[in-house]
C-alpha positions as CSV (number, residue, x, y, z in Angstrom):
1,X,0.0,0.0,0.0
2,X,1.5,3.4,-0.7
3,X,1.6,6.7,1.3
4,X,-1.6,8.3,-1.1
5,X,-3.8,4.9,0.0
6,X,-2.7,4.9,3.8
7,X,-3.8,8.5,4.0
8,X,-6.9,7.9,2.1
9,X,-7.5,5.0,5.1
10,X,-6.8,6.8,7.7
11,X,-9.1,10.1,6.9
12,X,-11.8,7.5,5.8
13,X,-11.4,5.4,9.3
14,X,-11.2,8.6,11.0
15,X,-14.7,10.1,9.0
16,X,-16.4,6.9,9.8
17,X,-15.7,7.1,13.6
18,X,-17.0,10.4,13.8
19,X,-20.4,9.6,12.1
20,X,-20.7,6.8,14.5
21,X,-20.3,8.6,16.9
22,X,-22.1,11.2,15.9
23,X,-25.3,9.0,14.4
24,X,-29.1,10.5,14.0
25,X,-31.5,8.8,15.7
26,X,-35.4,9.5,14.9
27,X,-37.4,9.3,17.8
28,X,-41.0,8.7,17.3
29,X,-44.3,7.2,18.1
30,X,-45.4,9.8,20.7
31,X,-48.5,11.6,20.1
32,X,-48.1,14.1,22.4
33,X,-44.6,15.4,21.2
34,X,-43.5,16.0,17.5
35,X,-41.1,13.5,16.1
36,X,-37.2,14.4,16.9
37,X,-34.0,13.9,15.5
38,X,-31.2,13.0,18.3
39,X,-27.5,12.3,18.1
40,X,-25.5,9.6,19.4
41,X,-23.1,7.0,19.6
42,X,-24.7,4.0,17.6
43,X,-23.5,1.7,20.7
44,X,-25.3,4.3,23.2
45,X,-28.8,5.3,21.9
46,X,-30.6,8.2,23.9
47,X,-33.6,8.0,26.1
48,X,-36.3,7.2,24.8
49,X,-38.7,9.1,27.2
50,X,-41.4,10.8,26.1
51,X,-41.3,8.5,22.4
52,X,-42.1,4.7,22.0
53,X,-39.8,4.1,19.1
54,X,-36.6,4.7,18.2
55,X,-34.7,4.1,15.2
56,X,-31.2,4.5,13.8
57,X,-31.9,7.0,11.0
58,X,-31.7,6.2,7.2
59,X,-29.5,9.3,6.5
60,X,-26.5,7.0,8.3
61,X,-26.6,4.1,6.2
62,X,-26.9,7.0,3.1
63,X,-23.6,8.0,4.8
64,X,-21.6,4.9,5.1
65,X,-22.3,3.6,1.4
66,X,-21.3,7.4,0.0
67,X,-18.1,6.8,1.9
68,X,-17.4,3.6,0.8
69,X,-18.2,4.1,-2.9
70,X,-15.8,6.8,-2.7
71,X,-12.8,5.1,-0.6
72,X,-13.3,2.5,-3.7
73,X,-13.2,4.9,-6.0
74,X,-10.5,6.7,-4.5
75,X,-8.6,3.8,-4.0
76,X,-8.9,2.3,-7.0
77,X,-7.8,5.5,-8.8
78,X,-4.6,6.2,-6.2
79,X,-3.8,2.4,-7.0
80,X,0.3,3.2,-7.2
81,X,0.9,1.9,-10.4
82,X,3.5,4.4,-11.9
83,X,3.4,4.4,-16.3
84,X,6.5,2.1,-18.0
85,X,8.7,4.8,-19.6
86,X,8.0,4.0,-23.0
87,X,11.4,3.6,-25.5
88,X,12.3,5.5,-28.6
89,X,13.0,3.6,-31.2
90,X,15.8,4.9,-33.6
91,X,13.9,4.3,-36.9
């Protein structure tokens, strides 16, 4: 793996972290309060008090793939491969 890749990794491992640890969670199913959007960790979701449901939003799984298609695309195009120096021929 070259230098361009390991940095890609590393800012994409470091992006991911922070949207899990930042992740939206919709809290719902009260009809005495409106519907509300929360952050979180995805390991610790909030209270659910006054709301009967609560659900990891759909915006994070939006998230993720968009990342991933472009680490793949990213590290696909960064793949290290340096152009043979092509020869002149003496014609």
């Amino acid at each position: 793996m070259n230098n361009n890749r390991r940095k890609l990794t590393i800012v994409t491992l470091i992006v991911f972290v922070i949207t899990v640890l930042f992740a939206h969670w919709d809290l719902t199913g009260s009809p005495d309060h409106y519907n509300v959007t929360k952050c979180s960790p995805v390991f610790a979701p909030p209270d659910l008090s006054p709301w009967g449901k609560r659900e990891l939003a759909s915006s994070n799984f939006w998230t993720w793939l968009a990342l991933g298609i472009v680490y793949a695309g990213l590290f696909a195009i960064l793949d290290g491969s340096k152009p043979s120096p092509t020869k002149k021929s003496d014609e």
